[in-house]
N, CA, C and O of each residue as an XYZ file, in Angstrom:
480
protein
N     -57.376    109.572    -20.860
C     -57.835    109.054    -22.128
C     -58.021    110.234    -23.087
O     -58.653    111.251    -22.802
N     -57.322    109.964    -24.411
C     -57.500    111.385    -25.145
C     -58.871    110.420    -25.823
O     -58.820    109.191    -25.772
N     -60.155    111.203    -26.492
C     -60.874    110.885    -27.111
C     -60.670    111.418    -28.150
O     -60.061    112.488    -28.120
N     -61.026    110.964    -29.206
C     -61.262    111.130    -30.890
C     -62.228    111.174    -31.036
O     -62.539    112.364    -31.091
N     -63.140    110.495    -31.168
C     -64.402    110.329    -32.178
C     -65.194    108.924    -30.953
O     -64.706    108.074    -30.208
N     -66.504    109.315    -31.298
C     -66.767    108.422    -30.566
C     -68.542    107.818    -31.218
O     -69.388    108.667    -31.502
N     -68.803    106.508    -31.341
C     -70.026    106.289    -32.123
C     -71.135    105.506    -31.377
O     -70.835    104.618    -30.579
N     -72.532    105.873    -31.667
C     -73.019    104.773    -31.311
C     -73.561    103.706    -32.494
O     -73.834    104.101    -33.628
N     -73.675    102.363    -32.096
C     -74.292    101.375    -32.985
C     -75.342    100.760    -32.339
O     -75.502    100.494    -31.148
N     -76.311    100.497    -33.700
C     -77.583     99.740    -33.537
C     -77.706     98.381    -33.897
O     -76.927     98.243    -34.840
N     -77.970     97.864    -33.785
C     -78.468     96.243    -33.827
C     -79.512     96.301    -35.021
O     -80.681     96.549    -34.727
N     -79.207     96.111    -36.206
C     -80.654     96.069    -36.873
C     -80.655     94.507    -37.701
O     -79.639     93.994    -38.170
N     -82.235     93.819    -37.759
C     -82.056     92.861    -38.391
C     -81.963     92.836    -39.906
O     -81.896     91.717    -40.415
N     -81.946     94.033    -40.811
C     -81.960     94.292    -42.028
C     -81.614     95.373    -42.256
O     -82.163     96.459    -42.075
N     -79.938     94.877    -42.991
C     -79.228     96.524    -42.809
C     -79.703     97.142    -43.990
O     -79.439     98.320    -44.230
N     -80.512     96.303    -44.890
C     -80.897     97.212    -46.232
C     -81.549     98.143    -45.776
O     -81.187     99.315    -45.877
N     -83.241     97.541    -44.864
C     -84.036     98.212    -44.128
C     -83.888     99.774    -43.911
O     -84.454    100.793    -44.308
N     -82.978     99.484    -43.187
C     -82.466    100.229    -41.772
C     -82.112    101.604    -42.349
O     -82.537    102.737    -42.126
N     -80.895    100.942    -43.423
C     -79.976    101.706    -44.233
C     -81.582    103.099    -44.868
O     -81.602    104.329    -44.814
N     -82.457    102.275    -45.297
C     -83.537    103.127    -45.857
C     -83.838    104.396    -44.557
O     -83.723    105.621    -44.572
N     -84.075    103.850    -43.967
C     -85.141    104.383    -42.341
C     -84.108    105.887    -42.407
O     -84.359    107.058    -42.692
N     -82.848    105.148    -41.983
C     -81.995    106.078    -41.374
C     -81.429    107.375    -42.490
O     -81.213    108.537    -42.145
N     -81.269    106.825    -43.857
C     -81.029    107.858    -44.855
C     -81.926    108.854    -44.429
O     -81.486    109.950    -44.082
N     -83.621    108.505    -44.408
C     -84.417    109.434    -44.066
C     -84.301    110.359    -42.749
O     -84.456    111.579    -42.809
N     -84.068    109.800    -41.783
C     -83.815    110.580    -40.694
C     -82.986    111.205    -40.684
O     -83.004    112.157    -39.903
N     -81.947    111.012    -41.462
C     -80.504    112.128    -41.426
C     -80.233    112.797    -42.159
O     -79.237    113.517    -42.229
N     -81.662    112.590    -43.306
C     -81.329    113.607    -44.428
C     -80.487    113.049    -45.885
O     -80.638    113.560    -46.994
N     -79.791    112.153    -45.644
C     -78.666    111.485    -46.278
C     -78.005    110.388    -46.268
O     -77.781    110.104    -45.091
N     -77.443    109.386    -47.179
C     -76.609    108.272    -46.840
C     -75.899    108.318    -45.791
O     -75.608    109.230    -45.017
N     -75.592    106.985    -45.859
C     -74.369    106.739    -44.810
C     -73.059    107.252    -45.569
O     -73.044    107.149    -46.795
N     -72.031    107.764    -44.950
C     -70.691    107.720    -45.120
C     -70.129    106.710    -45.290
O     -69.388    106.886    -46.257
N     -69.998    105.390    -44.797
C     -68.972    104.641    -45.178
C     -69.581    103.154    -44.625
O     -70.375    103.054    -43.689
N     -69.057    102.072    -45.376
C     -69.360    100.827    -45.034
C     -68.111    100.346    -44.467
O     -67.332    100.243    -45.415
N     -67.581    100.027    -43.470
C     -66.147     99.205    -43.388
C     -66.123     97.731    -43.242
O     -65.088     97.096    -43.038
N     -67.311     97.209    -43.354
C     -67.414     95.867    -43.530
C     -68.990     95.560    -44.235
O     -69.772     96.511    -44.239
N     -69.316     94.613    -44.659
C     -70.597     93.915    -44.912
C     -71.692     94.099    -44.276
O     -72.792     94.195    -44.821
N     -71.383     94.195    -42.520
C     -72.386     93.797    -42.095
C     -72.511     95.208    -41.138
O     -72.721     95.177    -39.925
N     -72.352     96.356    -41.882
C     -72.114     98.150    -41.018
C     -72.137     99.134    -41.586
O     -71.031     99.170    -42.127
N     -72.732    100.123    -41.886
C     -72.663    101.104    -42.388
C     -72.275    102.601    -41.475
O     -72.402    102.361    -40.274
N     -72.033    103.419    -41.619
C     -71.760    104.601    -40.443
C     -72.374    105.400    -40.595
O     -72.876    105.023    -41.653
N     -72.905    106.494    -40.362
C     -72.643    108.331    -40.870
C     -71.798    108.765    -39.905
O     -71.818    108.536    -38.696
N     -70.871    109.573    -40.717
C     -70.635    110.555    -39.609
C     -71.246    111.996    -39.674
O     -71.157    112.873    -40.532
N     -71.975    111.932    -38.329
C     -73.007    113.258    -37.925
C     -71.972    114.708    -37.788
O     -72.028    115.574    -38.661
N     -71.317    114.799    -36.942
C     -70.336    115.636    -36.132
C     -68.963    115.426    -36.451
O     -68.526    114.371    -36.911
N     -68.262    116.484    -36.190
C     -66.340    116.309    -35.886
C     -65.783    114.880    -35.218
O     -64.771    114.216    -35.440
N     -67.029    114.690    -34.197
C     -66.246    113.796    -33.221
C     -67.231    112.661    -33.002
O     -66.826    111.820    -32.199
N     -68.445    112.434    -33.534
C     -69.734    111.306    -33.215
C     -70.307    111.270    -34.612
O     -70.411    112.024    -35.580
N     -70.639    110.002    -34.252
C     -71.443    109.397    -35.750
C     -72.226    108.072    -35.154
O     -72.118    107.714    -33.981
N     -73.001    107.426    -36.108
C     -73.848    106.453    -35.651
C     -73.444    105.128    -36.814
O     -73.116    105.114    -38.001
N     -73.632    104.243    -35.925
C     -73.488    103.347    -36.973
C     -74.826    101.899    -37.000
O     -75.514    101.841    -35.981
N     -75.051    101.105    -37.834
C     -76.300     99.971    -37.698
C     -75.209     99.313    -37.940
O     -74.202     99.659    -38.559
N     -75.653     97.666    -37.049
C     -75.177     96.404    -37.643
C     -75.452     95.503    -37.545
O     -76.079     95.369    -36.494
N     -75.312     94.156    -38.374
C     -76.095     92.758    -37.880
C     -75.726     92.018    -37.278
O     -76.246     90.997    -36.830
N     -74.671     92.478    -37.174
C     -73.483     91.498    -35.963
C     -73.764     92.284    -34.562
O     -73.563     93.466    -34.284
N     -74.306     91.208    -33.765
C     -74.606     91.471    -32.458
C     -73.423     91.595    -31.976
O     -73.599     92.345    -31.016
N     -71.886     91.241    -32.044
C     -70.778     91.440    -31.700
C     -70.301     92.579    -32.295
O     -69.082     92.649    -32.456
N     -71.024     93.524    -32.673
C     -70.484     95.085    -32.690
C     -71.861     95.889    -31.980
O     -71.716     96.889    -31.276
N     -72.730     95.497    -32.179
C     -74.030     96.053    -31.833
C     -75.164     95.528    -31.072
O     -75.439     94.343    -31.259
N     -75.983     96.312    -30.113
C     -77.216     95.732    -29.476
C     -77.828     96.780    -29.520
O     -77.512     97.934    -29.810
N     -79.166     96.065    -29.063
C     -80.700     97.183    -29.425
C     -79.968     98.765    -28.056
O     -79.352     98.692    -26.993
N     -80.338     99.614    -28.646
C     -80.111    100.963    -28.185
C     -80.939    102.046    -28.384
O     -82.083    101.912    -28.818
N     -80.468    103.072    -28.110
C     -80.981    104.569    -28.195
C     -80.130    105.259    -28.382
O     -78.943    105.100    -28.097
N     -80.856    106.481    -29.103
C     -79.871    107.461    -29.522
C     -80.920    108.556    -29.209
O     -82.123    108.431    -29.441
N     -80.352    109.605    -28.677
C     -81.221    111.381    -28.299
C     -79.904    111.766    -29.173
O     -78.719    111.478    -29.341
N     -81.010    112.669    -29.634
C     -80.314    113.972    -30.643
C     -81.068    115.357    -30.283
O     -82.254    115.608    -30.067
N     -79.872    116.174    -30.307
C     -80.410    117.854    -29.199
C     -80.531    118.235    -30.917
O     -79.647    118.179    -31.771
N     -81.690    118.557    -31.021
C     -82.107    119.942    -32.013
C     -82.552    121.343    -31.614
O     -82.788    121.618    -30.437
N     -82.676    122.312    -32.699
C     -83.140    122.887    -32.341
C     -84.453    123.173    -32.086
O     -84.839    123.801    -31.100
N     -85.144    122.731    -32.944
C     -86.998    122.553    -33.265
C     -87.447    120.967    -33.378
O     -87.239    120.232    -34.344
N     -88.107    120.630    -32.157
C     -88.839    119.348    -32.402
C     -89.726    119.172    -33.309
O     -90.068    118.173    -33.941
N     -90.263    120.853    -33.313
C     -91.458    120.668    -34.266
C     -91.196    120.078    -35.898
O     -91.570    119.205    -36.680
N     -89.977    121.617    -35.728
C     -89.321    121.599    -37.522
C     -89.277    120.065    -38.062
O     -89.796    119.744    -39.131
N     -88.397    118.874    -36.947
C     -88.018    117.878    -37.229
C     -89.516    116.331    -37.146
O     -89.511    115.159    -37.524
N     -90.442    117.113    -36.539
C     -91.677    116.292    -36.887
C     -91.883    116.443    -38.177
O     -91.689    115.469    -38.905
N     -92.413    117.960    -38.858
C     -92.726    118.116    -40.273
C     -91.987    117.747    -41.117
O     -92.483    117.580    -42.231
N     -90.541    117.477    -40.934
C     -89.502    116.649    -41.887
C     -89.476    115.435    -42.342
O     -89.376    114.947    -43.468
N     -89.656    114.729    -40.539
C     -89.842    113.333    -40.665
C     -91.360    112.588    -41.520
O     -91.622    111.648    -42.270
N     -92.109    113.802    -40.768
C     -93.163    113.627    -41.496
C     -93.810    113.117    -43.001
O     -94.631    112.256    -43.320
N     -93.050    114.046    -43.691
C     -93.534    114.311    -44.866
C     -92.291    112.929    -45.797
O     -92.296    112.590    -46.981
N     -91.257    112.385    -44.482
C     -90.916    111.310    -45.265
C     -91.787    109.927    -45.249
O     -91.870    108.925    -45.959
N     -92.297    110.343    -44.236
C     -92.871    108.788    -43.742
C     -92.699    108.288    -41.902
O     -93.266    107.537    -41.108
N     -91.958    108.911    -41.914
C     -91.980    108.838    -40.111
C     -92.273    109.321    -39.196
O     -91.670    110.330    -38.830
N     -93.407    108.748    -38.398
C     -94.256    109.370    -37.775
C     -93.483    109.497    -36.109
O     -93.474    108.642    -35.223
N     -92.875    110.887    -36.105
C     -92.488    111.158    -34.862
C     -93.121    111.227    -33.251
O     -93.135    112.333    -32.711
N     -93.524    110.302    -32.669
C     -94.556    110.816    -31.426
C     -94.675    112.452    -30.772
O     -93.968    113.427    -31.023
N     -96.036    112.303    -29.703
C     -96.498    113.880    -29.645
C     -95.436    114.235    -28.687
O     -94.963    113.309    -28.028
N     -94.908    115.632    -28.470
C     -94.414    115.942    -27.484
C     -94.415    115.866    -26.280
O     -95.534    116.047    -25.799
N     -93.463    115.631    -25.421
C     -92.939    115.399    -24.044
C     -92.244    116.193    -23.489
O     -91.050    116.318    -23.762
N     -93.037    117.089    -22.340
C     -92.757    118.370    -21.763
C     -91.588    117.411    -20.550
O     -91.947    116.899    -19.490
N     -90.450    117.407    -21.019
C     -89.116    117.322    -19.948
C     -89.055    118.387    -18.826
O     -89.658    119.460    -18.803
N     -88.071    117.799    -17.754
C     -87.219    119.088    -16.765
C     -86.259    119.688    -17.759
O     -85.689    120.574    -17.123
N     -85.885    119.674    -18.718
C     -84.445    120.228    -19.254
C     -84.826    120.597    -20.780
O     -84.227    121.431    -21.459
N     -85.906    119.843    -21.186
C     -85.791    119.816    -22.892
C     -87.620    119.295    -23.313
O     -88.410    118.664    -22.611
N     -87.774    119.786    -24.513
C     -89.306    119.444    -25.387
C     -88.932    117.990    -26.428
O     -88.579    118.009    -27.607
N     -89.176    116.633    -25.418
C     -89.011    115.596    -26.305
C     -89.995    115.201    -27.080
O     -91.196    115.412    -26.909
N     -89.261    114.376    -28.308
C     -90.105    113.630    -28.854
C     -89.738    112.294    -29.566
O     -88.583    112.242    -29.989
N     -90.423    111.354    -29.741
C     -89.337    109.975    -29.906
C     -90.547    108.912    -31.137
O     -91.744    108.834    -31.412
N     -89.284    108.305    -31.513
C     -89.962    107.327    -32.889
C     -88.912    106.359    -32.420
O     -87.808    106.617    -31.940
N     -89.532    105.071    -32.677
C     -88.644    104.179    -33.169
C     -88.464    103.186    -34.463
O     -89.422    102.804    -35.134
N     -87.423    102.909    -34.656
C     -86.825    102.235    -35.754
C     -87.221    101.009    -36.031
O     -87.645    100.271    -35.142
N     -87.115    100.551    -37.580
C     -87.874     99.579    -37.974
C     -87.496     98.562    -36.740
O     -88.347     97.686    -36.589
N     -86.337     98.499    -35.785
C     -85.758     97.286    -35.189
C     -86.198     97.667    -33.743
O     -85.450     97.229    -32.869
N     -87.210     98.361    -33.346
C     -87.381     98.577    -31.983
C     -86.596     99.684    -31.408
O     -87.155    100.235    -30.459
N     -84.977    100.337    -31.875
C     -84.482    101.122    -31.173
C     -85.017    102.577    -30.939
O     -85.602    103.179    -31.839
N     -84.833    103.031    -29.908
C     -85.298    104.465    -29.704
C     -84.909    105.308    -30.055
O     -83.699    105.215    -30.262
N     -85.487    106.573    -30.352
C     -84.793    107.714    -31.251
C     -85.399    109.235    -30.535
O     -86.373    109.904    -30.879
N     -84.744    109.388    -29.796
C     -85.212    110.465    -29.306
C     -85.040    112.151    -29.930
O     -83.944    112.245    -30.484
N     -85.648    113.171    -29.967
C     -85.398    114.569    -30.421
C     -85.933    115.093    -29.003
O     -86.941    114.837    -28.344
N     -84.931    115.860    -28.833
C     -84.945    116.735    -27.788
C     -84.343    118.260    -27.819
O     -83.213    118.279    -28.307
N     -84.923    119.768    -27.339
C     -84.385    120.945    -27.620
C     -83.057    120.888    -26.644
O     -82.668    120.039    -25.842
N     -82.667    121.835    -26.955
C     -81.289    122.234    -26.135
C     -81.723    122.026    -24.833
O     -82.865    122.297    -24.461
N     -80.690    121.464    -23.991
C     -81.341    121.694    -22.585
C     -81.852    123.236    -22.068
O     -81.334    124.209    -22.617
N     -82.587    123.389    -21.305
C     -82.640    124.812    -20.372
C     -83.743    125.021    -19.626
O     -84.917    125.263    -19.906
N     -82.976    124.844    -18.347
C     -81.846    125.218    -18.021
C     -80.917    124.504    -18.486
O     -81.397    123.596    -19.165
N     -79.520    124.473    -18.435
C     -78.750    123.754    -18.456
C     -78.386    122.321    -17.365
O     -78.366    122.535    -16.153
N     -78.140    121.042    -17.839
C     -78.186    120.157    -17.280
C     -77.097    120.644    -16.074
O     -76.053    121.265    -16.274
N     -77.617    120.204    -14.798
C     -76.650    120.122    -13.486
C     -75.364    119.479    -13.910
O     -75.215    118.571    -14.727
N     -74.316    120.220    -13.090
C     -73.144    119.337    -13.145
C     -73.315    117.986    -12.404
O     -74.125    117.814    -11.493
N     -72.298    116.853    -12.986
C     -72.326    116.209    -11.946
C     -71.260    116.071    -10.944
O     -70.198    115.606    -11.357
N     -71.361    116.447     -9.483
C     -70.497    116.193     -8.459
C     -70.658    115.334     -7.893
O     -69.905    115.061     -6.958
């Protein structure tokens, strides 16, 4: 399988909502609408996220995002309005998690390290 690009989608019941929540968390609009009921960003070269109201593109989910500073990204969220939970001393990473007006999870987590095990 060659991969391209690859996304996740959320289930939200109000993409106006949502559309708000998430501008804030990413800093910025969405990139692109390709239908009515979806909006995207694209984050990366190869991943992006998308919300939608059509349960036939989307269900309730999670998304972890590796930063570099949990903290940095508390005082960000912060000062928009989103209250990031307290830190969570991981095996691999310093989490921390909010969720979205629709229940989904949103995790911030540091780089792993050690580095995650292979899997064999």
């Amino acid at each position: 399988m060659l991969t391209r690009r690859i996304y996740t989608f959320l289930l939200t019941s109000n993409l106006a909502t949502s559309e708000i929540w998430y501008t804030k968390l990413f800093g910025r609009g969405p990139d692109n609408r390709p239908m009515g009921t979806l909006v995207q960003w694209e984050l990366f070269a190869q991943a992006g996220v998308g919300l939608s109201t059509d349960d036939e593109i989307a269900s309730r989910g999670a998304i972890f995002i590796i930063v570099d500073d949990v903290a940095a990204e508390r005082h960000r969220l912060q000062g928009l309005g989103i209250a990031l939970g307290d830190d969570i001393a991981g095996d691999y990473s310093t989490l921390a998690q909010v969720r979205d007006p629709d229940g989904n999870m949103i995790t911030f987590a540091t780089v792993p390290s050690p580095p995650y095990p292979p899997a064999s």
